[in-house]
Structure formats: C-alpha cells, structure tokens
C-alpha positions as CSV (number, residue, x, y, z in Angstrom):
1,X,0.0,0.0,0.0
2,X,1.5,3.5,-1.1
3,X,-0.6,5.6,0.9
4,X,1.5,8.9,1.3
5,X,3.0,11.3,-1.2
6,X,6.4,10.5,-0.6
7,X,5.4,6.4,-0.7
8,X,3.9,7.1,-3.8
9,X,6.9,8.2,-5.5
10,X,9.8,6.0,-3.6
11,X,7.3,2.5,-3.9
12,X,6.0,2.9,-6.8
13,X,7.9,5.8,-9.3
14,X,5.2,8.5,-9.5
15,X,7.2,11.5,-10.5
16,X,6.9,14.2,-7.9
17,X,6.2,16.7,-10.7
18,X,3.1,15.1,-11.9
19,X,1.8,15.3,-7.9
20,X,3.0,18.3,-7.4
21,X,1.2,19.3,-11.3
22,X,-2.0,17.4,-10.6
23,X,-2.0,17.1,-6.5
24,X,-1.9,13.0,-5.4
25,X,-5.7,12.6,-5.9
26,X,-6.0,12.5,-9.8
27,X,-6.3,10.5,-12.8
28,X,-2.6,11.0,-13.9
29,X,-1.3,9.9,-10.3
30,X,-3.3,7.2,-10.4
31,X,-2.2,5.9,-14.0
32,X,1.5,6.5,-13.4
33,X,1.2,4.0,-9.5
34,X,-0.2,1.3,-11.6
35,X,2.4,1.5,-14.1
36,X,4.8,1.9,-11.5
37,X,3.4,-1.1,-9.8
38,X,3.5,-3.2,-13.0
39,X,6.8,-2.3,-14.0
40,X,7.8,-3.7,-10.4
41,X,6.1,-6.9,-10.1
42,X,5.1,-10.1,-12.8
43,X,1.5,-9.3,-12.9
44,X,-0.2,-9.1,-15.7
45,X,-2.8,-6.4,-14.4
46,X,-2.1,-3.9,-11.5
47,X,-4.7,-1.9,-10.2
48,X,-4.3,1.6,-8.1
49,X,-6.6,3.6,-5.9
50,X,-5.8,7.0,-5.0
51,X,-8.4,9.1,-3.0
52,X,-10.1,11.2,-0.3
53,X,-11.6,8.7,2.5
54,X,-12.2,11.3,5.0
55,X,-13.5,12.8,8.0
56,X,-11.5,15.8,6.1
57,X,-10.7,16.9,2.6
58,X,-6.6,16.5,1.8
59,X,-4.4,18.9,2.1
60,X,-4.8,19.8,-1.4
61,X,-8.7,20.4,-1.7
62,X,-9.9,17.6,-2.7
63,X,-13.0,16.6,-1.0
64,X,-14.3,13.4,1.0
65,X,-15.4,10.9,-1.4
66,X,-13.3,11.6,-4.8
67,X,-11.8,8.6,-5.8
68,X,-9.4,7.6,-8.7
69,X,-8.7,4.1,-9.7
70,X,-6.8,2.9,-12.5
71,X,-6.1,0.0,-14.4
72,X,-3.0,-1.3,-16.6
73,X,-2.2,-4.3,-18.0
74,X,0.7,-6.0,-19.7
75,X,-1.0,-5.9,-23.0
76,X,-1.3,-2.3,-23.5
77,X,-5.3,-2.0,-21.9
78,X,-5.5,0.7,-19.5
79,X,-8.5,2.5,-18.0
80,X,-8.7,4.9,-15.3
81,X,-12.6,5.8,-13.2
82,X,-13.2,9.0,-11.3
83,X,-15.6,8.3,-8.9
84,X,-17.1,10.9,-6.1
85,X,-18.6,8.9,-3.6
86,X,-19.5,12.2,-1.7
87,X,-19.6,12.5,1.8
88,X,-20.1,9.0,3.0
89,X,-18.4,6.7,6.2
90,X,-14.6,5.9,5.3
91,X,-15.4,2.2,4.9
92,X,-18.2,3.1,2.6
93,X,-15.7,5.1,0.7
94,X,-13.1,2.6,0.6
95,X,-15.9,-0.4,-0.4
96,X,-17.1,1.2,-3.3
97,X,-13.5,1.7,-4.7
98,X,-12.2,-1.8,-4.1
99,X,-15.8,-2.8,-5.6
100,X,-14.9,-0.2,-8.6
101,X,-10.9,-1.5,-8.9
102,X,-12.5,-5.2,-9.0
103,X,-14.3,-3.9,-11.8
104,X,-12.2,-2.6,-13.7
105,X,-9.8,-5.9,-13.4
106,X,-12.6,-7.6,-14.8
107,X,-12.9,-5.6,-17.8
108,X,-8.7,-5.8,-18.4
109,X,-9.0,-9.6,-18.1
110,X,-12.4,-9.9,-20.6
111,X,-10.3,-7.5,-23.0
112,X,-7.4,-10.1,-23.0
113,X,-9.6,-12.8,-23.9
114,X,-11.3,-11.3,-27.1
C-alpha cells in the first residue's frame, strides 16, 4: 500500500512533478502507480486507488469521497474511473472503490480474452 505522497513516488515511481502538477488525488497519479506497480512486479494487471476517505478533505482540496482508480495491463489496456462517492463513512468510501478496482480488473481480463 502506497498511501503517502512521498510512498507514492519511492514505492511505486510517480514522478513528484506530476503530484505536485495534478495534487496526489488524480487520474494522472493514479495511472503512473499502476504503471509503477506493474513495472515492479510479474502481474499481468495492476490496479491503483488514489483518493479522499475522509473525515476531512486533503491537504490539497480535494473533497471526501473523490476517488481515482486505474487499471493497466501488460497488454497495453489501461483504464482509469473518477468516482465521487461524496460524503459518505470511510469504509463506505473505501468499499465502493475496491468494488470499482474489482471492476475494472474484470474488464482488463475480458479485453485479454477477445
């Protein structure tokens, strides 16, 4: 788990430039972890989840409930979701994006088979 800025670049490879150009909640940040992560490990499909669980917005305005998941695989499919859950618990918040990430694996892995 890369939770913090600075994990997200030393764990993972997300260039402090596109944080500090996008803030650490964002499509962008969210694409580059899970091609960090992929470029780091044998999976075939990495999945990343960057987001606002609350009680508070971060540090960089982005509110409770805004979510960005992304999805890469080895073959060259990607996808990344913005979601905005809004201002629900933080295990409501963190449910509906693992829901969302096991999602979007699904769709990587039915793209690999057609």
């Amino acid at each position: 788990m890369v939770y913090t800025k600075e994990t997200k670049v030393a764990a993972v490879g997300v260039p402090e430039e596109l944080i500090a150009a996008h803030t650490a909640v964002s499509a962008e940040v969210a694409q580059a972890m899970a091609e960090g992560g992929l470029a780091r490990c044998p999976a075939d499909i990495v999945v990343a989840v960057t987001g606002v669980a609350g009680p508070e917005p971060d540090e960089d305005g982005n509110p409770v409930g805004r979510v960005f998941v992304a999805a890469v695989a080895r073959d060259g499919h990607k996808r990344v979701l913005r979601r905005d859950y809004g201002e629900r618990s933080r295990g409501e918040i963190c449910g509906s994006a693992m829901t969302t990430a096991l999602d979007l694996i699904e769709e990587l892995l039915r793209a690999q088979v057609r």
